[in-house]
C-alpha positions in Angstrom: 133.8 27.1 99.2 133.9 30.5 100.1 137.1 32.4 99.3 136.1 36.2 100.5 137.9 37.7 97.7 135.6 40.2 96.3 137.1 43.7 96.4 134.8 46.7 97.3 131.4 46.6 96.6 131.0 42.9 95.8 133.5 43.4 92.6 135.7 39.9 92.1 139.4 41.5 93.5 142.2 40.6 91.2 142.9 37.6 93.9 140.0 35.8 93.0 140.8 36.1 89.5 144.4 34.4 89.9 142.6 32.1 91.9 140.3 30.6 89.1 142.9 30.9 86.8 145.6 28.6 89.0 142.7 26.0 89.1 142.1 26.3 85.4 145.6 25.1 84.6 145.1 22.2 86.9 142.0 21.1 84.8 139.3 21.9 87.8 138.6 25.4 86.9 135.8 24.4 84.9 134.0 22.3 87.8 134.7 24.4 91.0 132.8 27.5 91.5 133.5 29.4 94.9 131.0 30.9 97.4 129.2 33.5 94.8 125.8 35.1 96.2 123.1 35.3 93.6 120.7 38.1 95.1 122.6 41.1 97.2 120.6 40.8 99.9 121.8 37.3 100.9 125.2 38.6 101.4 127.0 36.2 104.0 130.5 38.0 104.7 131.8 41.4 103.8 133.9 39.8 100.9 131.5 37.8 99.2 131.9 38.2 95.3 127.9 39.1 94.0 127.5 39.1 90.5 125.2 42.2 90.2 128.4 44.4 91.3 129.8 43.1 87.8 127.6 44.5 85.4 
């Protein structure tokens, strides 16, 4: 799955957030995970959420 929801700089954009949230009511928020890039470098699309941009 690969949302391209990040905001700038790789940040998770309030979209994505809702996102997880609306499949967390439905019960499948705790089993889906979207396209997230572990290691900056391996970016794939411009709006790709990567976790080092969140700490």
């Amino acid at each position: 799955m690969e949302e391209q929801l990040a905001g700038s700089g790789g940040h998770p954009a309030d979209r994505l957030v809702t996102l997880y949230r609306t499949w967390d009511r439905a019960g499948a928020g705790t089993i889906l995970t979207g396209h997230v890039m572990v290691d900056r470098p391996a970016v794939a699309q411009p709006a790709d959420v990567i976790p080092d941009a969140t700490v």
